[in-house]
TIRO-2110 file (N, C-alpha, C; in Angstrom, 1 decimal):
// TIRO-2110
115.3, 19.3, 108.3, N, 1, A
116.4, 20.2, 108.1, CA, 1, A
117.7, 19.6, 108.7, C, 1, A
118.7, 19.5, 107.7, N, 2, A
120.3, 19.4, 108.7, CA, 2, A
121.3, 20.5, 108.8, C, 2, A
121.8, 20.5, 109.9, N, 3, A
122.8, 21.6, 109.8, CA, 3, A
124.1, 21.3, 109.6, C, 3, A
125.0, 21.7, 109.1, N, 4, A
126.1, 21.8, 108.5, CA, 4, A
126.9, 22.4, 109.4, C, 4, A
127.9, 21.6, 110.3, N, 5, A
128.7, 21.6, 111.1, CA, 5, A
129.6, 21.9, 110.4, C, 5, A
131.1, 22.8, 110.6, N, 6, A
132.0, 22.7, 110.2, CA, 6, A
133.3, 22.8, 111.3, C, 6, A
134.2, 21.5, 111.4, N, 7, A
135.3, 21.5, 112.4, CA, 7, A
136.1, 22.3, 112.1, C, 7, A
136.8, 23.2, 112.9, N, 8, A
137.9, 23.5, 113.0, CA, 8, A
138.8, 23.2, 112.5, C, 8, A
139.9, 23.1, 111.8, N, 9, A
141.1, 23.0, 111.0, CA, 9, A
142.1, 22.0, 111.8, C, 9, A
142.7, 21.2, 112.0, N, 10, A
143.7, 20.8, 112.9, CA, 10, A
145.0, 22.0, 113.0, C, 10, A
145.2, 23.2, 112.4, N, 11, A
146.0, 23.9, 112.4, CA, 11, A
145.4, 25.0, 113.3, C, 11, A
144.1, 25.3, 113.4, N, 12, A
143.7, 26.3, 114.1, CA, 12, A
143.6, 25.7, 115.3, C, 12, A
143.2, 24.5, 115.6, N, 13, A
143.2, 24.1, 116.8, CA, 13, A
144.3, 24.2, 118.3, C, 13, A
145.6, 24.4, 117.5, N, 14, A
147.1, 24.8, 118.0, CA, 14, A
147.0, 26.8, 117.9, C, 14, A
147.0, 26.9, 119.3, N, 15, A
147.7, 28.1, 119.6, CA, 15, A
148.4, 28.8, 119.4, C, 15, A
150.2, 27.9, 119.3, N, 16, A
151.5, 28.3, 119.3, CA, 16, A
151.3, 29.0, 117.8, C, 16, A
150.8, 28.7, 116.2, N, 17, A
151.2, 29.6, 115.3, CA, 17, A
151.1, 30.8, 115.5, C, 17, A
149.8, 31.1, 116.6, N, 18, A
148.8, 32.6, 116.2, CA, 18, A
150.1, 33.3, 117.2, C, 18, A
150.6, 32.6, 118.6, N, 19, A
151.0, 33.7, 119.1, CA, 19, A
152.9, 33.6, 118.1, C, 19, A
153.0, 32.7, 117.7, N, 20, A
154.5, 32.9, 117.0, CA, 20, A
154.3, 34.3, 116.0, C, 20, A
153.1, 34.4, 115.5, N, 21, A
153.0, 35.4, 114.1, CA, 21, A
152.8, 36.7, 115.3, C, 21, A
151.9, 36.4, 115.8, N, 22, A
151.9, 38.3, 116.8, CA, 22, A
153.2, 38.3, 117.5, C, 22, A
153.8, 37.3, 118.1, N, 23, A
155.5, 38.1, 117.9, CA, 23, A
156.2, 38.2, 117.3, C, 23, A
156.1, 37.8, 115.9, N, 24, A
156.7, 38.3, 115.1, CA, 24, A
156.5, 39.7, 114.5, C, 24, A
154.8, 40.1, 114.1, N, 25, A
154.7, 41.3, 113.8, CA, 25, A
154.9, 42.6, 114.9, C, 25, A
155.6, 42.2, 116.5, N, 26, A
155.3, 42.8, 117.2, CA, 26, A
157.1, 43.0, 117.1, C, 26, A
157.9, 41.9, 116.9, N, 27, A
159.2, 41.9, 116.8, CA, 27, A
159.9, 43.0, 115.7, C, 27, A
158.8, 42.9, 114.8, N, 28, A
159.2, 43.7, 113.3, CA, 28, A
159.0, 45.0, 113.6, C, 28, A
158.2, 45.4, 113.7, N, 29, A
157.6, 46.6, 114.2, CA, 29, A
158.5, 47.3, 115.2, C, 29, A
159.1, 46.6, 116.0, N, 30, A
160.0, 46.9, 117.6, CA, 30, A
161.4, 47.6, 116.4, C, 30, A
161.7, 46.6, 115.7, N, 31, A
163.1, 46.7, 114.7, CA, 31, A
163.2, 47.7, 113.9, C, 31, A
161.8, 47.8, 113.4, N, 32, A
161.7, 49.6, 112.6, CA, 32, A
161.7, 50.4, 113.0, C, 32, A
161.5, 50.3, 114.5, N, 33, A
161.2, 51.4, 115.2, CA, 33, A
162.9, 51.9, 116.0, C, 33, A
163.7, 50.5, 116.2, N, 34, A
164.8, 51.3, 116.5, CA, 34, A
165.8, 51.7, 115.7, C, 34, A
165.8, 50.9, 114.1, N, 35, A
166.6, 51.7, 113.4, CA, 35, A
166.4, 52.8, 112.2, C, 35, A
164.8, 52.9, 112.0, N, 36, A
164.2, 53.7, 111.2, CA, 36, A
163.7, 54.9, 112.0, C, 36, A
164.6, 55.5, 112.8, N, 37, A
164.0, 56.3, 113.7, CA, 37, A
163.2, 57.8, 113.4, C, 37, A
163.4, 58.0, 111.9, N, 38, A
162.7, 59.2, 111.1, CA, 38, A
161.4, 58.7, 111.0, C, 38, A
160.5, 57.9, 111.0, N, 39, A
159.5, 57.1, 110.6, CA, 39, A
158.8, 56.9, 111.9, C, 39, A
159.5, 56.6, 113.2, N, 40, A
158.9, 56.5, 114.3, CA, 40, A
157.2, 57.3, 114.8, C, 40, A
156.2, 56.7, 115.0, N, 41, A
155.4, 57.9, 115.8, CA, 41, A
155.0, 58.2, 116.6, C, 41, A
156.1, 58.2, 117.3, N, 42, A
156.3, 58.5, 118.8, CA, 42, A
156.8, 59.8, 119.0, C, 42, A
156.4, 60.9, 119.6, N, 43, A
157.0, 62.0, 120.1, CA, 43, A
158.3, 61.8, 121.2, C, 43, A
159.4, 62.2, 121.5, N, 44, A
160.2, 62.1, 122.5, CA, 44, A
159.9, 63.3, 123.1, C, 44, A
158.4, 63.3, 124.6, N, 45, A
158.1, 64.0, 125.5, CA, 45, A
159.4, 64.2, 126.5, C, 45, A
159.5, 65.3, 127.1, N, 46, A
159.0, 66.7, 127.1, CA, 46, A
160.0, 67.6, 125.8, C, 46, A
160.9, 66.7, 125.0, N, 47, A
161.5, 68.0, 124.9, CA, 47, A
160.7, 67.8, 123.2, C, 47, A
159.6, 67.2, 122.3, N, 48, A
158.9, 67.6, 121.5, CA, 48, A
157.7, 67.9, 121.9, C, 48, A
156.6, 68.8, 121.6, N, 49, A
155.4, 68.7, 122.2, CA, 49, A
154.7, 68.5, 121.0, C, 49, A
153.6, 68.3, 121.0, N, 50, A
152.0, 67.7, 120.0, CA, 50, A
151.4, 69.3, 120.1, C, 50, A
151.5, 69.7, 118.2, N, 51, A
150.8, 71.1, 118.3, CA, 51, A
149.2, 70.9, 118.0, C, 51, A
148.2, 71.4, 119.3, N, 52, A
147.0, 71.2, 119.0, CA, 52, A
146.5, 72.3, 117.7, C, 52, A
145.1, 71.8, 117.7, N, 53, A
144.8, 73.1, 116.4, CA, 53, A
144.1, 74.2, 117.3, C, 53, A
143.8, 75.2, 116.7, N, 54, A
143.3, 76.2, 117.7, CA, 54, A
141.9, 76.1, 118.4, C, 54, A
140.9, 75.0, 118.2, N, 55, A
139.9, 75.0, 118.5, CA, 55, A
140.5, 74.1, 119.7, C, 55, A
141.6, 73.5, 120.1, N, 56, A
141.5, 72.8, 121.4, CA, 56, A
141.4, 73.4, 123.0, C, 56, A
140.4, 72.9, 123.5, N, 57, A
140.0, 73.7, 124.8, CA, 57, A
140.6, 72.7, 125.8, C, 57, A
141.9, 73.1, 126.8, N, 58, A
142.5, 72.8, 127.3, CA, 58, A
142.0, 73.7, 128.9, C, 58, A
143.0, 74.2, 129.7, N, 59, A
142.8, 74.9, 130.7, CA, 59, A
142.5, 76.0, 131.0, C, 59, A
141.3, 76.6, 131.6, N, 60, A
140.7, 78.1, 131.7, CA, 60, A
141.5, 79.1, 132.1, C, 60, A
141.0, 80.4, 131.4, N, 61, A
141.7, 81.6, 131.8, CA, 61, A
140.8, 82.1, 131.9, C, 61, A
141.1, 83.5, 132.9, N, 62, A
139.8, 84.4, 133.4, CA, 62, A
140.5, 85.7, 131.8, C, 62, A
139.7, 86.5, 131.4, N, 63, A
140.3, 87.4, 130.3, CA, 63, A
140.6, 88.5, 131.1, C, 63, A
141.5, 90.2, 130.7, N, 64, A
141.4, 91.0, 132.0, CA, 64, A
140.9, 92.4, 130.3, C, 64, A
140.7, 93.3, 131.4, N, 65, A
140.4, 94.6, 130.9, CA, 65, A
141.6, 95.4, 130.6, C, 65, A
141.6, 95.9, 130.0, N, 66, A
142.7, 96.6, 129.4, CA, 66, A
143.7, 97.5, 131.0, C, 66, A
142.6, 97.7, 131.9, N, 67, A
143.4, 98.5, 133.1, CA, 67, A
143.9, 97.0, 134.3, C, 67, A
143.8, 95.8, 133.6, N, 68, A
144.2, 94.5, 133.8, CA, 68, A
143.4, 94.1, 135.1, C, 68, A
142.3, 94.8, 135.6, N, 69, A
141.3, 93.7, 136.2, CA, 69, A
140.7, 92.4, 135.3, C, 69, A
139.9, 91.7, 136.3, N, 70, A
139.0, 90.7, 135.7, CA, 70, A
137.9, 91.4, 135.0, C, 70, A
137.9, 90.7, 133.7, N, 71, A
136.3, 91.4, 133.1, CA, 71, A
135.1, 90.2, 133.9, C, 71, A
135.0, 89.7, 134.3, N, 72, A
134.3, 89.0, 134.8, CA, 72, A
133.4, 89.7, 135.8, C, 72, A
131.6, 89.6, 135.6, N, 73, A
130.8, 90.5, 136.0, CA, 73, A
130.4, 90.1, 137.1, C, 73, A
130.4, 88.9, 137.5, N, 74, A
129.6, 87.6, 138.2, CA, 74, A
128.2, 87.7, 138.4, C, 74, A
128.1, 87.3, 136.9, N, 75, A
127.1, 87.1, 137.1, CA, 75, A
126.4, 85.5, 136.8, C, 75, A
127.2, 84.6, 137.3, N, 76, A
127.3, 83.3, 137.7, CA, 76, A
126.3, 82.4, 136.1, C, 76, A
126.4, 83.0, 135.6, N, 77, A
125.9, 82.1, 134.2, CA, 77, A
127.1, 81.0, 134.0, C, 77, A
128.1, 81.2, 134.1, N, 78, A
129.6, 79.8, 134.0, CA, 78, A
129.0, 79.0, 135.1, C, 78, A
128.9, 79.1, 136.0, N, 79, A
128.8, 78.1, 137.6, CA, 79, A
127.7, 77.8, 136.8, C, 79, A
126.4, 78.2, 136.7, N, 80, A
124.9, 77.9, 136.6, CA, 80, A
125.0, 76.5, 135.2, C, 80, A
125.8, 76.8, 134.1, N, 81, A
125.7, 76.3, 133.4, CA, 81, A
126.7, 75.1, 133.5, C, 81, A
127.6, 75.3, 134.4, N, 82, A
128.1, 73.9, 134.3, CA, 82, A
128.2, 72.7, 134.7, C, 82, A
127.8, 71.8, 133.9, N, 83, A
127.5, 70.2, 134.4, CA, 83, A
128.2, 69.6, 135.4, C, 83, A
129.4, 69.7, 135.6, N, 84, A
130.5, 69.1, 136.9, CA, 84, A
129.6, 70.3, 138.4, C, 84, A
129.7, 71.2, 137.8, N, 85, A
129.1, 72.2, 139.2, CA, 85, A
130.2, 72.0, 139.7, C, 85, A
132.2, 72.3, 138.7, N, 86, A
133.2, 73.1, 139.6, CA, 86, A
133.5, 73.7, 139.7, C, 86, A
132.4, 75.0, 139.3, N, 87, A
133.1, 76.8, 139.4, CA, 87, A
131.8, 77.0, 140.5, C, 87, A
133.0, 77.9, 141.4, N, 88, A
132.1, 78.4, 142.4, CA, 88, A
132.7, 80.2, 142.2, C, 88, A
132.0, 81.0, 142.4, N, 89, A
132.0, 82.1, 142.1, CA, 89, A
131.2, 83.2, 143.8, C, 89, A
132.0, 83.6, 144.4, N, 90, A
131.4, 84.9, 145.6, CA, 90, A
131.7, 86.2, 144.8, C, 90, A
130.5, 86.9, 144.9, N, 91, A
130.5, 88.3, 144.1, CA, 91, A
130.6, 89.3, 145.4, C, 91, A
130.5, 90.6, 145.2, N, 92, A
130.4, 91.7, 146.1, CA, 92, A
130.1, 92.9, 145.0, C, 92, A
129.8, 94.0, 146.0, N, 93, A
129.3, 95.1, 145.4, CA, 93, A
130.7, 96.0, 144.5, C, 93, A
130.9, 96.0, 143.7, N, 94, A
131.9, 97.4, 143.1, CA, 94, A
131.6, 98.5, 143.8, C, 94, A
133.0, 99.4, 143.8, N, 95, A
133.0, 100.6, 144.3, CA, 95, A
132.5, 101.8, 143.6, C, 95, A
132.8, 101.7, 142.3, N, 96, A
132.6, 102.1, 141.2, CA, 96, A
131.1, 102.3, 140.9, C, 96, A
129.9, 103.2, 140.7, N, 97, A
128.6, 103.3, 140.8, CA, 97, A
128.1, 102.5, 139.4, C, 97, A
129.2, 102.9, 138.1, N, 98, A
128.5, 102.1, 136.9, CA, 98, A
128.7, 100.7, 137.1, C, 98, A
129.7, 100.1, 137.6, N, 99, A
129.9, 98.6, 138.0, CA, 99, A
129.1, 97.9, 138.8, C, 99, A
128.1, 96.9, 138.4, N, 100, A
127.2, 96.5, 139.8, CA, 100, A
128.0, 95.7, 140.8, C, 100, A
128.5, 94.5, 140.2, N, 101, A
129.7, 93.3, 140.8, CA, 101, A
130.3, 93.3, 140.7, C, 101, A
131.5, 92.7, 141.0, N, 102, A
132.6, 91.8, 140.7, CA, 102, A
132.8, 90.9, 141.9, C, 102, A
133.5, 89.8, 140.9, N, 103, A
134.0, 88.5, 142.0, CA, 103, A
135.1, 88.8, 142.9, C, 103, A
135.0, 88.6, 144.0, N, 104, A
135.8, 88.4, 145.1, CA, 104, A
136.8, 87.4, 145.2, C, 104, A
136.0, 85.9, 144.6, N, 105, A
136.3, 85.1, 144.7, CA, 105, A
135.7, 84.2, 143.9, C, 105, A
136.4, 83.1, 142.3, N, 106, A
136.2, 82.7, 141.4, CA, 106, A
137.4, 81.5, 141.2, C, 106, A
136.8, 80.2, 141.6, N, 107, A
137.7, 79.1, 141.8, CA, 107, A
136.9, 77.8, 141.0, C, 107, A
137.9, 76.8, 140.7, N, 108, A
137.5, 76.5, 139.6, CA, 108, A
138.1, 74.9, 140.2, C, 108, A
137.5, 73.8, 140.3, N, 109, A
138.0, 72.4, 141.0, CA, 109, A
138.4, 71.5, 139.7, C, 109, A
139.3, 72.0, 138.8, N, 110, A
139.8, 71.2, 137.5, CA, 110, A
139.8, 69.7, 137.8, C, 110, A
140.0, 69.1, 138.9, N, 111, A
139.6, 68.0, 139.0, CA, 111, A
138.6, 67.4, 138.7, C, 111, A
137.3, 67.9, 139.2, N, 112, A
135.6, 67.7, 138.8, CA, 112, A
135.7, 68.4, 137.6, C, 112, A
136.1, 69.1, 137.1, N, 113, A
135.7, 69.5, 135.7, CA, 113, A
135.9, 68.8, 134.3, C, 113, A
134.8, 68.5, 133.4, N, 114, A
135.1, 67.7, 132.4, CA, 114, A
135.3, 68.2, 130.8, C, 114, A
135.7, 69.7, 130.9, N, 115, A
136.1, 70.4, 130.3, CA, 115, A
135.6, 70.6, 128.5, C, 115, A
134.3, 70.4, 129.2, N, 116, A
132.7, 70.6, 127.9, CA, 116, A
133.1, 71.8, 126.9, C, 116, A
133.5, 72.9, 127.9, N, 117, A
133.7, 74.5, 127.4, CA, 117, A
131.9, 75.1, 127.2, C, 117, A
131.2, 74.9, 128.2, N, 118, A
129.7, 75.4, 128.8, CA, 118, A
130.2, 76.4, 128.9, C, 118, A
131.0, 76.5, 129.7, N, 119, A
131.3, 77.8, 130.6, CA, 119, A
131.8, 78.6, 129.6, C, 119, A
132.7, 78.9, 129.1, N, 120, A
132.9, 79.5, 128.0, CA, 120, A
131.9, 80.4, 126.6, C, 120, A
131.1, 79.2, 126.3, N, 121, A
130.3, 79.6, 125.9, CA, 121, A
128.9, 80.4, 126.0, C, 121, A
128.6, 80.4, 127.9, N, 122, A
127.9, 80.8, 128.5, CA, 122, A
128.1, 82.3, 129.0, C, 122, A
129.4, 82.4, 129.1, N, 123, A
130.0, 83.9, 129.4, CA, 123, A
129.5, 85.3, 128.5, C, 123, A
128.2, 86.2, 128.5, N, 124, A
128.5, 87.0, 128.0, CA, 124, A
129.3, 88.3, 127.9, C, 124, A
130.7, 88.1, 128.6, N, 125, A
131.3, 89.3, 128.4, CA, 125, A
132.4, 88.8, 128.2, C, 125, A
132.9, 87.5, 127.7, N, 126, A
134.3, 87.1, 127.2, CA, 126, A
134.7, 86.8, 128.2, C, 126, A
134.6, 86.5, 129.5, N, 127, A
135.6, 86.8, 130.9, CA, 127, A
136.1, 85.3, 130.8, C, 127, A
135.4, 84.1, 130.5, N, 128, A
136.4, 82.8, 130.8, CA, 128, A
136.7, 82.4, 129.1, C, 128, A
137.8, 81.8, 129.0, N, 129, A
137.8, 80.8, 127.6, CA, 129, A
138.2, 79.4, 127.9, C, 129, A
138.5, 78.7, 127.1, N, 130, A
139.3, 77.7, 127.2, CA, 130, A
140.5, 77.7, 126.7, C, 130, A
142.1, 77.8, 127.5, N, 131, A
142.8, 78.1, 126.5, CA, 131, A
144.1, 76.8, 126.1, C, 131, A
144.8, 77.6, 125.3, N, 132, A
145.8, 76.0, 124.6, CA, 132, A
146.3, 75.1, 125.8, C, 132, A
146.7, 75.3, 127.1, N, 133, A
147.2, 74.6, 127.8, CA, 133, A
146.8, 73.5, 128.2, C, 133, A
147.2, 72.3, 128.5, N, 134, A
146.8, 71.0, 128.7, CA, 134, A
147.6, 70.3, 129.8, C, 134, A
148.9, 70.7, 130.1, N, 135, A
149.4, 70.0, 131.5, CA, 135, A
148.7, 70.7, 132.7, C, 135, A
148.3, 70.3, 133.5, N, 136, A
148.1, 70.5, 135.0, CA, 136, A
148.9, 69.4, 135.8, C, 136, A
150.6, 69.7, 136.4, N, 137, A
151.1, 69.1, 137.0, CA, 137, A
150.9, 69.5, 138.5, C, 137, A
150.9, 68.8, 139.4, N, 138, A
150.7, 69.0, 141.0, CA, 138, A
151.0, 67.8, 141.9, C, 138, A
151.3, 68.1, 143.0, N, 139, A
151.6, 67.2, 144.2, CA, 139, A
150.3, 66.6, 144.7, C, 139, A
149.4, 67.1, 145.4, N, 140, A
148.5, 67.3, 146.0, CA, 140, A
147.1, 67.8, 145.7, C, 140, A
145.8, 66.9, 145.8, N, 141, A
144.7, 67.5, 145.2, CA, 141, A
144.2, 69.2, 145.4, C, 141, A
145.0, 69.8, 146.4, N, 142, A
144.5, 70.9, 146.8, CA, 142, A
145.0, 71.8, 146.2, C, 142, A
146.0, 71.7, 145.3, N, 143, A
146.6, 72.3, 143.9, CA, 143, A
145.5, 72.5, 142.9, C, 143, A
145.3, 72.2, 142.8, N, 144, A
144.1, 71.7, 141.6, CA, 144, A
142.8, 72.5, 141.5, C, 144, A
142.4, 73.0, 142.8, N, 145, A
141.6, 74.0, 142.8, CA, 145, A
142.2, 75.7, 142.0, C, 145, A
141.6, 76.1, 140.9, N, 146, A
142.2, 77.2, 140.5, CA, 146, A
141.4, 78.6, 141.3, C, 146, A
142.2, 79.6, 141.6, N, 147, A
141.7, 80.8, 141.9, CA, 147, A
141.8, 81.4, 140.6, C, 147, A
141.2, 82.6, 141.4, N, 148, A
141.2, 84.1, 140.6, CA, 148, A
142.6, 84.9, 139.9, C, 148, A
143.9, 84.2, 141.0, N, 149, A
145.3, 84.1, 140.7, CA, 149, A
146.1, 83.6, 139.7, C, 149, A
145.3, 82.0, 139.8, N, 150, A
146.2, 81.2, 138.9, CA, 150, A
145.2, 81.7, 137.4, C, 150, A
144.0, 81.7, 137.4, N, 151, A
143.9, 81.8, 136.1, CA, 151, A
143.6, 83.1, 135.6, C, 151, A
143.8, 84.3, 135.8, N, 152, A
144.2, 85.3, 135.2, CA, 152, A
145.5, 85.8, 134.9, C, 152, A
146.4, 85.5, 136.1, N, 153, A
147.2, 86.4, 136.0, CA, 153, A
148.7, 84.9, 136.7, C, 153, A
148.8, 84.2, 136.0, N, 154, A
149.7, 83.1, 136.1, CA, 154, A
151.0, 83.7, 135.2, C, 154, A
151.9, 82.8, 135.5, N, 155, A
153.2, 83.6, 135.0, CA, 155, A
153.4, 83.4, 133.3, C, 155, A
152.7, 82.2, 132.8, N, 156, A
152.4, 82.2, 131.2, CA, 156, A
151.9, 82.7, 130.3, C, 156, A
150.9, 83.2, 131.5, N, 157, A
149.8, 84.2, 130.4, CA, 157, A
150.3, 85.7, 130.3, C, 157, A
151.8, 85.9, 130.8, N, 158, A
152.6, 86.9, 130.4, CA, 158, A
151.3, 88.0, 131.3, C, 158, A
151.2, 88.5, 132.3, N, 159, A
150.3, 88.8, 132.3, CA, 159, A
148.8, 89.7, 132.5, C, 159, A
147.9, 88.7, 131.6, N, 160, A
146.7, 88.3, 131.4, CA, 160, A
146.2, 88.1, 130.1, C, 160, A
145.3, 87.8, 129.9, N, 161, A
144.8, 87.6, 128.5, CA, 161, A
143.7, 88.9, 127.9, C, 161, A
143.8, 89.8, 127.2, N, 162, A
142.8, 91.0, 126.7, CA, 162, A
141.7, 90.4, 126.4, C, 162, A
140.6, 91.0, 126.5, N, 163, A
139.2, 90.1, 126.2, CA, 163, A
139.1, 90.6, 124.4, C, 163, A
138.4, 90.3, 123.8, N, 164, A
138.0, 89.9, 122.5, CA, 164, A
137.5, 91.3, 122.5, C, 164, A
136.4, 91.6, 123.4, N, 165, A
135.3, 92.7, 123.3, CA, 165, A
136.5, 93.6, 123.8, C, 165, A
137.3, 94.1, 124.1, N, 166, A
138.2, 95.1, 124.2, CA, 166, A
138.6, 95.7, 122.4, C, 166, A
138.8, 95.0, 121.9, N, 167, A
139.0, 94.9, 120.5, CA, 167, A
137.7, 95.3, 119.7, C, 167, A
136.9, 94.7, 120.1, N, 168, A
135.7, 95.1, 119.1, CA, 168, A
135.1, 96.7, 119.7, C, 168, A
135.3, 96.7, 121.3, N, 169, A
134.4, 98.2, 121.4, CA, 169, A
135.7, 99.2, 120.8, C, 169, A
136.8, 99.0, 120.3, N, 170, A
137.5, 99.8, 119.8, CA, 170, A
137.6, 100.0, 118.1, C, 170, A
137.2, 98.7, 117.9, N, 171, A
137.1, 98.8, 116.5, CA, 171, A
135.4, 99.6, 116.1, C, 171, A
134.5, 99.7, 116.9, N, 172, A
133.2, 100.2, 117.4, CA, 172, A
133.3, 101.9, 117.3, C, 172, A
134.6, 101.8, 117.7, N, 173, A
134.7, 103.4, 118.0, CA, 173, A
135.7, 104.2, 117.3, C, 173, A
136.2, 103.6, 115.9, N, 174, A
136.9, 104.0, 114.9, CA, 174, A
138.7, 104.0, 115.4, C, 174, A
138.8, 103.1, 116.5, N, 175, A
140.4, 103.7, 117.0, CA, 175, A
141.2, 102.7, 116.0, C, 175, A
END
């Protein structure tokens, strides 16, 4: 058997054409971009934003009850189910005899979190979602831990967010 070597080109062998053509196409491209500026696709951040579609799971919110507590029962199915293990949740007794729980304390290490949306899906009474938000700006890592504060009742969520099941036990009950 022979094998059939084949040399290289004496043109391929030289460097200088390949990078003269990638600066070129990188030159052309630079040129359209400053005088075709309709065509650009680039956003000019912050003052355009990128509209996600509605299924995008960005930053958690806790939901509230219509008398704007937390609906949240704690009954730690979010913490249990999620893979980072960054929701930590302290329950206590309600005062209230039909209420067995509620969280005391429900904090959330967005840092460790890899934002699956377990938790969300694991919630049976609507209390966490995932919602449109996507900046988390801060100074310091110890921002970054969310309370009970920031994510129910922050200054954007106008505030709080109605749970879903507020809506349905009413549509349930002919109102």
């Amino acid at each position: 058997m022979s094998y059939v070597v084949k040399r290289p080109s004496a043109r391929s062998q030289w460097y200088l054409p390949a990078i003269f053509s990638g600066m070129g196409l990188t030159c052309k491209k630079m040129l359209r971009n400053l005088f075709v500026r309709d065509k650009m696709q680039t956003l000019n951040y912050p003052e355009e934003k990128y509209e996600y579609s509605p299924r995008f799971k960005g930053n958690h919110v806790l939901t509230v009850k219509k008398d704007g507590s937390v609906r949240c029962t704690a009954c730690m199915l979010c913490a249990t189910n999620c893979p980072a293990q960054c929701i930590t949740i302290k329950a206590a007794e309600h005062d209230d005899p039909t209420v067995e729980k509620y969280p005391i304390s429900y904090e959330i290490d967005i840092l460790r979190c890899v934002f699956c949306g377990f938790c969300e899906e694991a919630c049976p009474v609507d209390a966490i979602r995932m919602g449109p938000e996507w900046q988390t700006p801060a100074l310091n890592g110890g921002e970054f831990t969310y309370d009970i504060q920031h994510l129910a009742y922050r200054a954007n969520l106008k505030g709080g967010i109605p749970s879903r099941l507020d809506d349905q036990e009413r549509h349930k009950a002919g109102i």
